[in-house]
N, CA, C and O atoms as a GROMACS GRO file, in nm:
protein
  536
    1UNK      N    1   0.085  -0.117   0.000
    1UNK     CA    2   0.000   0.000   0.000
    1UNK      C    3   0.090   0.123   0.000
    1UNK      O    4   0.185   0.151   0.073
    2UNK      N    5   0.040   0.182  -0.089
    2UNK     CA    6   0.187   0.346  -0.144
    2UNK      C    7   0.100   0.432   0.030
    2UNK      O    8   0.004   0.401   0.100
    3UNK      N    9   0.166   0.505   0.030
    3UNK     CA   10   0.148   0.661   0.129
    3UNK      C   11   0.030   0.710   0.077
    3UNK      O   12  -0.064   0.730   0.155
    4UNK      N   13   0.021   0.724  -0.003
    4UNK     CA   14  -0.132   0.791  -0.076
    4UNK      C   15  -0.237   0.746  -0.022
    4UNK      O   16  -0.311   0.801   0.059
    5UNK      N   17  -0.246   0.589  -0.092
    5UNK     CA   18  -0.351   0.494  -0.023
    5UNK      C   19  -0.423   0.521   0.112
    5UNK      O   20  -0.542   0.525   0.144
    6UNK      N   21  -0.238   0.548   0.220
    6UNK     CA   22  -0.247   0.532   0.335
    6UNK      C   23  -0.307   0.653   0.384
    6UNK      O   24  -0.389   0.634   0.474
    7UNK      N   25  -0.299   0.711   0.367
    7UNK     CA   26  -0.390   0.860   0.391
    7UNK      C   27  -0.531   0.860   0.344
    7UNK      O   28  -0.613   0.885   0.433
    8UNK      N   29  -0.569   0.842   0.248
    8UNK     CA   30  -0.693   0.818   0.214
    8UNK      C   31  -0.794   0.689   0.312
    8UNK      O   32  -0.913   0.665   0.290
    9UNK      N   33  -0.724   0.632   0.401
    9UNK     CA   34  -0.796   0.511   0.416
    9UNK      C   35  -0.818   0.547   0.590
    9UNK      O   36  -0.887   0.493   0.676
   10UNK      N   37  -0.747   0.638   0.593
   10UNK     CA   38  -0.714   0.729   0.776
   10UNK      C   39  -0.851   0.743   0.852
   10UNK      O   40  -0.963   0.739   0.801
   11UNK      N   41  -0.818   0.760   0.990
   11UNK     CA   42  -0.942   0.830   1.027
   11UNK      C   43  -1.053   0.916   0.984
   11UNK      O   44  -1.175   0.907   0.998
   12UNK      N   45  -0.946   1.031   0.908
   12UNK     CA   46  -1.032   1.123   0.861
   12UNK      C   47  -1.150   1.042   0.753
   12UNK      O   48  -1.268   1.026   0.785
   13UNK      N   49  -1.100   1.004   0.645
   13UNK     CA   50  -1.210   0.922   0.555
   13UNK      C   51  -1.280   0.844   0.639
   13UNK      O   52  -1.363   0.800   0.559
   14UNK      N   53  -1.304   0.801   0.730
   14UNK     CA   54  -1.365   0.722   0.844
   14UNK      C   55  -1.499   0.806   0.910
   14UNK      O   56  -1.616   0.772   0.925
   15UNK      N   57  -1.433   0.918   0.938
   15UNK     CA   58  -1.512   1.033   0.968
   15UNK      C   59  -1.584   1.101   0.899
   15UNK      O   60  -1.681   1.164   0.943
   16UNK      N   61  -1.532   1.097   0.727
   16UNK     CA   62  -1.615   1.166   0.665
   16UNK      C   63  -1.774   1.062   0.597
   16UNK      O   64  -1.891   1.078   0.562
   17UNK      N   65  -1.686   0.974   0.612
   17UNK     CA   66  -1.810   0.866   0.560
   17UNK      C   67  -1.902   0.851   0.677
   17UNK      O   68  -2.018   0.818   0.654
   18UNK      N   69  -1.868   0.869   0.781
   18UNK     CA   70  -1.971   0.863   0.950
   18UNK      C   71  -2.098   0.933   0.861
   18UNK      O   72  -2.204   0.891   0.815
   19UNK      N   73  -2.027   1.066   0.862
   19UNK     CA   74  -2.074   1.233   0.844
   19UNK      C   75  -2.203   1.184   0.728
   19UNK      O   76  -2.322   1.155   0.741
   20UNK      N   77  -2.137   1.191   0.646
   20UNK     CA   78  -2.216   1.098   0.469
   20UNK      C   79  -2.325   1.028   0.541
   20UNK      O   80  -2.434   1.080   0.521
   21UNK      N   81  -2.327   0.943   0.604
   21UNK     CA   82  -2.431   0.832   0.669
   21UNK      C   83  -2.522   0.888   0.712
   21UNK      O   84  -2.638   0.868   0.675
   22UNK      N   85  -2.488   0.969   0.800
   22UNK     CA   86  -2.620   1.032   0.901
   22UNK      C   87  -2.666   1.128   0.855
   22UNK      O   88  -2.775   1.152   0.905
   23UNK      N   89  -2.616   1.240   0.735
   23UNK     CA   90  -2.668   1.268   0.689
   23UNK      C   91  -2.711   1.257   0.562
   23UNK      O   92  -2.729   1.355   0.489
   24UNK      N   93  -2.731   1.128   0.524
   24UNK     CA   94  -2.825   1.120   0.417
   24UNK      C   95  -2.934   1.023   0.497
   24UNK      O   96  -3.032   0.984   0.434
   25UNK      N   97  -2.914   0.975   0.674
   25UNK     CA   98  -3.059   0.944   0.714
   25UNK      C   99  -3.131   1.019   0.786
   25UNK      O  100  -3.245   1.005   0.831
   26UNK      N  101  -3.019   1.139   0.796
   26UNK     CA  102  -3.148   1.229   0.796
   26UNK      C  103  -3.271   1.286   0.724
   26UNK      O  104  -3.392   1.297   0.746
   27UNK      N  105  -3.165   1.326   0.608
   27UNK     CA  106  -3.255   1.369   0.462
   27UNK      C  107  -3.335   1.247   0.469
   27UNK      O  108  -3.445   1.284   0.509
   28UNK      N  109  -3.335   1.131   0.452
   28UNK     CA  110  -3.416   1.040   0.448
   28UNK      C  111  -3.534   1.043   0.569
   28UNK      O  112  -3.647   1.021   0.525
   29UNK      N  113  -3.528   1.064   0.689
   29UNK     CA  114  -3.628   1.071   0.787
   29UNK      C  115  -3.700   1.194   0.736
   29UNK      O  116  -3.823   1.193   0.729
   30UNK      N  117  -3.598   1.350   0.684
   30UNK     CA  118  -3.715   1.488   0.642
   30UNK      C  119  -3.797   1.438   0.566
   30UNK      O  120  -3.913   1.463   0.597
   31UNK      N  121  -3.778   1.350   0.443
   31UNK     CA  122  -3.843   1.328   0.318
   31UNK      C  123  -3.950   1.238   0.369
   31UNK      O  124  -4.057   1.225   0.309
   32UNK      N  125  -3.926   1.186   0.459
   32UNK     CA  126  -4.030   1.079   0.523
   32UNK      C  127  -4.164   1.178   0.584
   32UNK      O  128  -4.284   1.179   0.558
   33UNK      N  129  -4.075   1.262   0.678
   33UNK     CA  130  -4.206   1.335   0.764
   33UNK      C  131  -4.257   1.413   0.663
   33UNK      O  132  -4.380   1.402   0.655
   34UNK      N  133  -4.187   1.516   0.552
   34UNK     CA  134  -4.249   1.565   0.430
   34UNK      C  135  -4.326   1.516   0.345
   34UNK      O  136  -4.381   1.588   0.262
   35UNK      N  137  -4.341   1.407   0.350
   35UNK     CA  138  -4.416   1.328   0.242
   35UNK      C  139  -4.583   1.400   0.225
   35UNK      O  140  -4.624   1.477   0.312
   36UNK      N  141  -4.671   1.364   0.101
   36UNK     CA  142  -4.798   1.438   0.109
   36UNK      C  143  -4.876   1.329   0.217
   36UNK      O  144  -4.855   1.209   0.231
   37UNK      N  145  -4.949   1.393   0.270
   37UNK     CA  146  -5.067   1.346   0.347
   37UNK      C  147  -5.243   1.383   0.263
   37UNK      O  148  -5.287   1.486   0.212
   38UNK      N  149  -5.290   1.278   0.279
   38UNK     CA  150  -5.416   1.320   0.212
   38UNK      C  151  -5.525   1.342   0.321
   38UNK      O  152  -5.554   1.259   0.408
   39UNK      N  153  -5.578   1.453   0.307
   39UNK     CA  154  -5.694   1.513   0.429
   39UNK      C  155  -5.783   1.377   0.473
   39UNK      O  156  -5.820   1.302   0.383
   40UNK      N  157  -5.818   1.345   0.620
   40UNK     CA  158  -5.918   1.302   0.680
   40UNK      C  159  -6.034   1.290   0.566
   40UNK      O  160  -6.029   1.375   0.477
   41UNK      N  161  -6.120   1.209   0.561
   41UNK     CA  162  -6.243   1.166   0.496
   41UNK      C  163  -6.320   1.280   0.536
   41UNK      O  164  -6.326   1.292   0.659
   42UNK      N  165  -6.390   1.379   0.461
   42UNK     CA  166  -6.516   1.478   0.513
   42UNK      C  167  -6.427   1.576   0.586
   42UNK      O  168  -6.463   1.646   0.681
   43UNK      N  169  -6.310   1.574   0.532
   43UNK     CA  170  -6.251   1.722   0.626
   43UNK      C  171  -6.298   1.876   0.568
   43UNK      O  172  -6.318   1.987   0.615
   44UNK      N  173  -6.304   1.802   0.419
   44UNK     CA  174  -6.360   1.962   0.314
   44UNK      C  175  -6.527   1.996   0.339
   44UNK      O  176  -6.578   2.102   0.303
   45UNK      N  177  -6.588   1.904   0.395
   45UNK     CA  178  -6.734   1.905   0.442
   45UNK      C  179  -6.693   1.979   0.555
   45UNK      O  180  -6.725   2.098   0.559
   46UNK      N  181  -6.620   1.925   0.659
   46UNK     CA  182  -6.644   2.033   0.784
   46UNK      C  183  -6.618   2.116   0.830
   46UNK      O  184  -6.653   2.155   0.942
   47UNK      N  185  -6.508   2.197   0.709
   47UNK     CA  186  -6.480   2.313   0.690
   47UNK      C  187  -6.559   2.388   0.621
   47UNK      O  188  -6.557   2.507   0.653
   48UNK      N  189  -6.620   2.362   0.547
   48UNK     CA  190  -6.761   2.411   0.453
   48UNK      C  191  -6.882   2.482   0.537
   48UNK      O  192  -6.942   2.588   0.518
   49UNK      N  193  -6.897   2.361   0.657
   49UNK     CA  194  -7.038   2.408   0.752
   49UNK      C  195  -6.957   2.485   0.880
   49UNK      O  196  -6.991   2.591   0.932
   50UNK      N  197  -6.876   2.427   0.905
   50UNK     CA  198  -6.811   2.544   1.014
   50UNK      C  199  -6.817   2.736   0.873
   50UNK      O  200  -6.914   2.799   0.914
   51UNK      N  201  -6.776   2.785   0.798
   51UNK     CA  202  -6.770   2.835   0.740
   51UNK      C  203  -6.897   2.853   0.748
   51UNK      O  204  -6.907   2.956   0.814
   52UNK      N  205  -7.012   2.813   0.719
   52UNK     CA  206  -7.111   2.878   0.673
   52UNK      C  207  -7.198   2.830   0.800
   52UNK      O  208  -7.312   2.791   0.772
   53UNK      N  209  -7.164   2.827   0.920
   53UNK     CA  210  -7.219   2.811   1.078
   53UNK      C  211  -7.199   2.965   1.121
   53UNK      O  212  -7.113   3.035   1.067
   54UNK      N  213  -7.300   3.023   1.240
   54UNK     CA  214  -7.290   3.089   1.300
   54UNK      C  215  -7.180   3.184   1.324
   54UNK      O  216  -7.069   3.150   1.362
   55UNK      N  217  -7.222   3.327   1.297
   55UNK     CA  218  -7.095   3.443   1.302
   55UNK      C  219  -7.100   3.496   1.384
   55UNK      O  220  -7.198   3.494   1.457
   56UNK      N  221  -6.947   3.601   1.417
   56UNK     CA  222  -6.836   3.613   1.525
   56UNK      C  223  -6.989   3.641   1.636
   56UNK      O  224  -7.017   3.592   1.746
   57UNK      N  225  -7.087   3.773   1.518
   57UNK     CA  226  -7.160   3.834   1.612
   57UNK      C  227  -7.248   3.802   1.721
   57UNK      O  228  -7.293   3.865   1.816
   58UNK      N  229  -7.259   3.676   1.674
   58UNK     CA  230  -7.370   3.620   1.750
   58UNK      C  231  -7.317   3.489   1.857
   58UNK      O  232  -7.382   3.389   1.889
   59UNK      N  233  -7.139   3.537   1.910
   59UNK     CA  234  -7.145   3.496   1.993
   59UNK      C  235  -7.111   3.577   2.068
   59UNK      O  236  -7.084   3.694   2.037
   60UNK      N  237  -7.102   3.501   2.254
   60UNK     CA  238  -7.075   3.600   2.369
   60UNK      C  239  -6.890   3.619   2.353
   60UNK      O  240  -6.799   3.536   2.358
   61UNK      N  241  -6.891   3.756   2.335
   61UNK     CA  242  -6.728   3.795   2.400
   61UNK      C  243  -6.731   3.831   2.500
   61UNK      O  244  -6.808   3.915   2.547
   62UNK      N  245  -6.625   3.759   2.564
   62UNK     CA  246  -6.615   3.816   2.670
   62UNK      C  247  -6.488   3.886   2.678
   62UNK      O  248  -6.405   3.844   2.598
   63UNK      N  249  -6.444   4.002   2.771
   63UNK     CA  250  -6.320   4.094   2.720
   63UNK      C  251  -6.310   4.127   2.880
   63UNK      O  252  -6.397   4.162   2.961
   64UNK      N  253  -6.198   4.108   2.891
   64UNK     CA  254  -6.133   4.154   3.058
   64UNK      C  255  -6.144   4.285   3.057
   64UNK      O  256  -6.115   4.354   2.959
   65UNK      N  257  -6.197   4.339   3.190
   65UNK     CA  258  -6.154   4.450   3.200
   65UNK      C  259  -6.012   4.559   3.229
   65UNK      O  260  -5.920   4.524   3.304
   66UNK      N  261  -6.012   4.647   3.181
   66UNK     CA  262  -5.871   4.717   3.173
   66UNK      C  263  -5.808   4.724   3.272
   66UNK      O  264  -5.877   4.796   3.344
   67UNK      N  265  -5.718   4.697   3.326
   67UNK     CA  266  -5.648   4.712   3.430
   67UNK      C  267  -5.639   4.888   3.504
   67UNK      O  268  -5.653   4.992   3.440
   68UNK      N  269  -5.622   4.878   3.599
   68UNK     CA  270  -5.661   5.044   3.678
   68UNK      C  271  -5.488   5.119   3.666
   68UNK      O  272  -5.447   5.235   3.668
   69UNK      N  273  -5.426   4.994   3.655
   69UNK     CA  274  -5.272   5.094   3.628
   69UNK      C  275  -5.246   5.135   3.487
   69UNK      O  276  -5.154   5.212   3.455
   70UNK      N  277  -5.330   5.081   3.403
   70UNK     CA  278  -5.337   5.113   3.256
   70UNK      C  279  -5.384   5.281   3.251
   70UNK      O  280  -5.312   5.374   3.214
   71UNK      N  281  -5.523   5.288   3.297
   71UNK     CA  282  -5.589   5.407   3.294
   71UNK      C  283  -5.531   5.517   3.371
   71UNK      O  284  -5.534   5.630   3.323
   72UNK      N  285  -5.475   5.493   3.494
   72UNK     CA  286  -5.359   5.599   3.531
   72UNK      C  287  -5.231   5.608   3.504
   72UNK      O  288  -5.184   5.695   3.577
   73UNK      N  289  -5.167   5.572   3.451
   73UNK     CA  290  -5.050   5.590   3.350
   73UNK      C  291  -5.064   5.658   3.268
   73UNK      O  292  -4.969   5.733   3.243
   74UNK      N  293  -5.186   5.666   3.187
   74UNK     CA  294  -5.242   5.701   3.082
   74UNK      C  295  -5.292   5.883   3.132
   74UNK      O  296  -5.264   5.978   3.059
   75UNK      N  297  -5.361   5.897   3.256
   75UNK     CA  298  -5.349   6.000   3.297
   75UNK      C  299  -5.233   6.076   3.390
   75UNK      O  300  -5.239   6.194   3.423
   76UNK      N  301  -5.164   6.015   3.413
   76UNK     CA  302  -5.025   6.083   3.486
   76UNK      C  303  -4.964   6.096   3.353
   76UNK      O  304  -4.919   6.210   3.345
   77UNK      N  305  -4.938   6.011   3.215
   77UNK     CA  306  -4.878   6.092   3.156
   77UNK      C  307  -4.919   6.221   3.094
   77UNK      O  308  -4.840   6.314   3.076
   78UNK      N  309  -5.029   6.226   3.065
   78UNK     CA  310  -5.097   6.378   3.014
   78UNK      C  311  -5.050   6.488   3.121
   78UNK      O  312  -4.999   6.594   3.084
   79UNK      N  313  -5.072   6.454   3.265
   79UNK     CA  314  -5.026   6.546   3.353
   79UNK      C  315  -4.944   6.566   3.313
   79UNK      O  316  -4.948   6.660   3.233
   80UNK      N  317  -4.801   6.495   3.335
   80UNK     CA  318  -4.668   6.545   3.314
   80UNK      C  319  -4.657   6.648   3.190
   80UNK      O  320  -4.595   6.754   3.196
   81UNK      N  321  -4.732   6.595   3.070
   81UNK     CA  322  -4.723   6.707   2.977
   81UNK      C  323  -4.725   6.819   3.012
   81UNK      O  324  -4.633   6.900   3.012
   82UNK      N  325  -4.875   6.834   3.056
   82UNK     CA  326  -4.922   6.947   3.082
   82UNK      C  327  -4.830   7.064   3.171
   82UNK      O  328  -4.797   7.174   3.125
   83UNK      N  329  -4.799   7.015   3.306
   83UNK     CA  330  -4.663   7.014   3.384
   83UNK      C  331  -4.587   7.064   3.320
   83UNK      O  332  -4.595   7.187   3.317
   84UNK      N  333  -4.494   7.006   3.249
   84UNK     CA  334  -4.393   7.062   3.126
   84UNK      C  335  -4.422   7.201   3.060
   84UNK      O  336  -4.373   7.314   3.057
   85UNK      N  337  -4.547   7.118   3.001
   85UNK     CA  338  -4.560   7.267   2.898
   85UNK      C  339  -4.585   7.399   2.969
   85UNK      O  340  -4.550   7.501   2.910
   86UNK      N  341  -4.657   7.411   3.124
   86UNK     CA  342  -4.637   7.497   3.203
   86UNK      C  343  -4.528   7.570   3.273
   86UNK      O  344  -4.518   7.693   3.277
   87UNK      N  345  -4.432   7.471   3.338
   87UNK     CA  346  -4.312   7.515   3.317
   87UNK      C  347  -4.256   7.570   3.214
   87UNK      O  348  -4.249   7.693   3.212
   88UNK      N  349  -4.212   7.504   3.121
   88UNK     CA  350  -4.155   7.560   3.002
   88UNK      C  351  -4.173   7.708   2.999
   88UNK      O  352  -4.086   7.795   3.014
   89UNK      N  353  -4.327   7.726   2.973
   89UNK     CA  354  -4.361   7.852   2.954
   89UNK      C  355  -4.345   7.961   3.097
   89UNK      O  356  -4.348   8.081   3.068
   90UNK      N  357  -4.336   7.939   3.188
   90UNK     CA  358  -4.313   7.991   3.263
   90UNK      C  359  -4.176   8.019   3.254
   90UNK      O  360  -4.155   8.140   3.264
   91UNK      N  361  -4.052   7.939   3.236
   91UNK     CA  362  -3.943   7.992   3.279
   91UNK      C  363  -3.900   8.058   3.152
   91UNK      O  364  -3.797   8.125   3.157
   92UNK      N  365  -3.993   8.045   2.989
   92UNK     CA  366  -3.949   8.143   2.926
   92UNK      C  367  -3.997   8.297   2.938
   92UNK      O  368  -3.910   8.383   2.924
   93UNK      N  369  -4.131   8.338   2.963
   93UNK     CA  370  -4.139   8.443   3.052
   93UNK      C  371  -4.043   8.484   3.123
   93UNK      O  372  -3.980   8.585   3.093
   94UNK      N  373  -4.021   8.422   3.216
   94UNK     CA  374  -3.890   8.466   3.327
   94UNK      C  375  -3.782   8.515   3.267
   94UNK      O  376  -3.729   8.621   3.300
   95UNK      N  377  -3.730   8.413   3.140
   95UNK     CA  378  -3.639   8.452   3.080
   95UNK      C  379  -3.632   8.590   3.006
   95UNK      O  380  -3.528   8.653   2.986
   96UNK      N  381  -3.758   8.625   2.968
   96UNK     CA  382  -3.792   8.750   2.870
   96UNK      C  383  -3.766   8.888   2.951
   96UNK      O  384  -3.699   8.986   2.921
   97UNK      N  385  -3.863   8.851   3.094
   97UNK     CA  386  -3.878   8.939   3.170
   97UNK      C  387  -3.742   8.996   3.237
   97UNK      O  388  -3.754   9.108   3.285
   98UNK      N  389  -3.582   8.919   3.250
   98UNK     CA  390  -3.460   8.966   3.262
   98UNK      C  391  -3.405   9.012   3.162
   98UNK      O  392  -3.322   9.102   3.178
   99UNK      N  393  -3.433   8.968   3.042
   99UNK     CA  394  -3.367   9.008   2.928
   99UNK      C  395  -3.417   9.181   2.928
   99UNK      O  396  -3.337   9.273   2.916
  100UNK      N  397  -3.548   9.195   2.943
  100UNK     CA  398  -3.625   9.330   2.939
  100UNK      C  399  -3.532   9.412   3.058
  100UNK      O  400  -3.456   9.508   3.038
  101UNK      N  401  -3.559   9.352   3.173
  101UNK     CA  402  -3.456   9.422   3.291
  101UNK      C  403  -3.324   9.460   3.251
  101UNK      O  404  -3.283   9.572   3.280
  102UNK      N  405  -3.251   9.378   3.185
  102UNK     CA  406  -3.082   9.373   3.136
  102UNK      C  407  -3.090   9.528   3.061
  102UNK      O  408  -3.019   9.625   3.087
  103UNK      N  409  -3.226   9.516   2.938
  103UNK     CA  410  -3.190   9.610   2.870
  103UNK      C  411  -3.226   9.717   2.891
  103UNK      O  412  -3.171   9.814   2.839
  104UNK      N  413  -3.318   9.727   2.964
  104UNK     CA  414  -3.377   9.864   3.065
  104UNK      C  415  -3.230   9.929   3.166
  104UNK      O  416  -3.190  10.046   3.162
  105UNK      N  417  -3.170   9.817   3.250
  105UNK     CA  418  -3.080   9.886   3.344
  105UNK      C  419  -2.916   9.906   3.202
  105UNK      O  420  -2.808   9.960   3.226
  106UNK      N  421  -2.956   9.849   3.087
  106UNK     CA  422  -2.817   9.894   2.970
  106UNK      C  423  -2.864  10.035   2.910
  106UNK      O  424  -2.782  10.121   2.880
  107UNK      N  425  -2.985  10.050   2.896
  107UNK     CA  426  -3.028  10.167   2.840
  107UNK      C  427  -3.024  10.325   2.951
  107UNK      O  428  -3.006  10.437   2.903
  108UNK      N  429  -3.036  10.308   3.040
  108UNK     CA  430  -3.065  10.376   3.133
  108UNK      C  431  -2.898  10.392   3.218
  108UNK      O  432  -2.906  10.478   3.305
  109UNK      N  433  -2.760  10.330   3.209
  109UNK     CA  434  -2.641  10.349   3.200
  109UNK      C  435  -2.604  10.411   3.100
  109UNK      O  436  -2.516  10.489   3.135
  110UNK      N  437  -2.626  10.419   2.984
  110UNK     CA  438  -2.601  10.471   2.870
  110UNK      C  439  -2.673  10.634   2.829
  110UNK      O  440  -2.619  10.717   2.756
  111UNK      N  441  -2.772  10.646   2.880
  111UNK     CA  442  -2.824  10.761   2.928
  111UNK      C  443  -2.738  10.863   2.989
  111UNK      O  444  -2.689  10.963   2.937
  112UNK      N  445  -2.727  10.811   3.137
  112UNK     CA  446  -2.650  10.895   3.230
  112UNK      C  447  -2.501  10.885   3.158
  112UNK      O  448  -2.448  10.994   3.136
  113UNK      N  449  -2.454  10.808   3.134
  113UNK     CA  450  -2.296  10.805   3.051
  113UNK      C  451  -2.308  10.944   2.947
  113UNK      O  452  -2.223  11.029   2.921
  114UNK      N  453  -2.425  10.933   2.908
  114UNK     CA  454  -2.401  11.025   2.738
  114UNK      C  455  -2.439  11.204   2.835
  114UNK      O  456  -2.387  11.313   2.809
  115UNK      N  457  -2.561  11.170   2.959
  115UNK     CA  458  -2.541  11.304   2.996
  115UNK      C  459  -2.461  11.426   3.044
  115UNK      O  460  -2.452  11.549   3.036
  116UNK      N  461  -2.393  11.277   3.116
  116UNK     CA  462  -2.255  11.290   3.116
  116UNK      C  463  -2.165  11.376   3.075
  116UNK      O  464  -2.110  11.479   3.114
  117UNK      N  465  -2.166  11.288   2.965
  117UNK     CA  466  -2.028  11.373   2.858
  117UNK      C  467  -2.081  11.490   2.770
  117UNK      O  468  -2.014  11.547   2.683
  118UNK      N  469  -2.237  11.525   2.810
  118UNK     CA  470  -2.274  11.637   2.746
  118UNK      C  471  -2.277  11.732   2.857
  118UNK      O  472  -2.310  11.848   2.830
  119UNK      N  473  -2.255  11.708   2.952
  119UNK     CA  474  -2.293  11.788   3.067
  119UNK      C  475  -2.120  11.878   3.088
  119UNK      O  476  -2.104  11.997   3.113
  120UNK      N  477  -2.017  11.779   3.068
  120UNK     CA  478  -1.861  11.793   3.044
  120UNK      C  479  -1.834  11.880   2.932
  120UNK      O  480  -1.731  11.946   2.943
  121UNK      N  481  -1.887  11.892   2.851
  121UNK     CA  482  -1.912  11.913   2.720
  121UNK      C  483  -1.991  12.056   2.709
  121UNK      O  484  -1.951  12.156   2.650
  122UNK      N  485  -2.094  12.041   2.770
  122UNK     CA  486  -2.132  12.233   2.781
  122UNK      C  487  -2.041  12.311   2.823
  122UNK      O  488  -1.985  12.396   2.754
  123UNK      N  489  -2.016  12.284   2.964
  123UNK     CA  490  -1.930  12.329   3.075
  123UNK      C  491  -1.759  12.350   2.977
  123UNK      O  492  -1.700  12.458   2.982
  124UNK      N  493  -1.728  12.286   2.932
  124UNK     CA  494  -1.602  12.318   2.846
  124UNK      C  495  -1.631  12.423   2.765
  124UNK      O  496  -1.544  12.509   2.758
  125UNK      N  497  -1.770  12.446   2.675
  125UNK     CA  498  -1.810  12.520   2.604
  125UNK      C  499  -1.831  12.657   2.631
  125UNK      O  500  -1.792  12.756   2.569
  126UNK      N  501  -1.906  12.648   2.743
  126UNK     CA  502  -1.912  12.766   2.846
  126UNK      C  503  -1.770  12.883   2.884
  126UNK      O  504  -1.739  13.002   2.875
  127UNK      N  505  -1.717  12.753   2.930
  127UNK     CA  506  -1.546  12.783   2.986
  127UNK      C  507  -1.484  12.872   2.821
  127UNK      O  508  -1.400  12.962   2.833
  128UNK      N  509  -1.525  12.843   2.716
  128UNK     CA  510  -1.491  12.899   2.601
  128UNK      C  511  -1.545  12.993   2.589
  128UNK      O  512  -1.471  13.086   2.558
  129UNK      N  513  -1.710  13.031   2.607
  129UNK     CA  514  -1.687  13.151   2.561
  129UNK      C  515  -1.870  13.136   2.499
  129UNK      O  516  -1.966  13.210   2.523
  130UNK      N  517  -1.864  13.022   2.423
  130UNK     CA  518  -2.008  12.966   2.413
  130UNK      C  519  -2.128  12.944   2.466
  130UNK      O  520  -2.138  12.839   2.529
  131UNK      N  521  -2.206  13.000   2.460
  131UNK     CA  522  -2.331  12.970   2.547
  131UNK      C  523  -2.470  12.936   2.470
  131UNK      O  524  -2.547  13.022   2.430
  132UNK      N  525  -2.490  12.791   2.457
  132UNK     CA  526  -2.579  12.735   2.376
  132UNK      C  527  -2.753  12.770   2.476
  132UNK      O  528  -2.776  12.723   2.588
  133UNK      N  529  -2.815  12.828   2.427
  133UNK     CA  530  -2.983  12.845   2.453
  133UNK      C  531  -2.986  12.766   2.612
  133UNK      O  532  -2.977  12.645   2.631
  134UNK      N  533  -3.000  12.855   2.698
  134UNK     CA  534  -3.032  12.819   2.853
  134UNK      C  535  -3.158  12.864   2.875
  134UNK      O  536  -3.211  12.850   2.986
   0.00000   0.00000   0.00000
């Protein structure tokens, strides 16, 4: 027997032919459970009268009632909205109402600054010689 032989005849080929076996009885067991089945005697009859028997409406449903943590969840979250959107709006107000302050106490520095320098500004004028309408 050459080296060649001897390799080919190894465990591994041992293993692969295992492999080969079981799965072609498997495929053989799918093809088995796959096979066609032909319907029960009168199965197309009793699908016919179930079908054309009594509808959904005319029977009793019965339907659980809603759970009580459903329905308040449902209203605590609307609160929270609401909540929110009140806040919100409130602290942008707030926000407006400093911005208005900021520019009221910037306008009103800028005032006295400019009277200021007009008040410096006569008085130099004066000191000259100038006397603008008193």
């Amino acid at each position: 027997m050459s080296e060649q032989e001897k390799k080919t005849v190894g465990p591994e080929l041992v293993q692969d032919v295992a492999l080969d076996l079981k799965l072609a009885e498997f495929e053989l067991q799918l093809a088995q459970a796959m096979r066609r089945v032909d319907a029960p005697e009168g199965f197309a009859a009793r699908v016919m009268e179930r079908a054309d028997g009594p509808t959904v409406s005319s029977k009793v449903v019965v339907m659980r009632p809603r759970l009580r943590a459903q329905v308040w969840v449902g209203g605590a979250i609307a609160a929270m909205l609401a909540l929110g959107a009140f806040v919100g709006e409130t602290v942008h107000v707030r926000h407006q109402r400093e911005q208005a302050a900021l520019a009221t106490q910037q306008f009103e520095a800028a005032v006295r600054v400019t009277d200021q320098a007009l008040d410096k500004t006569r008085v130099q004028l004066e000191r000259a010689g100038l006397n603008f309408g008193d």
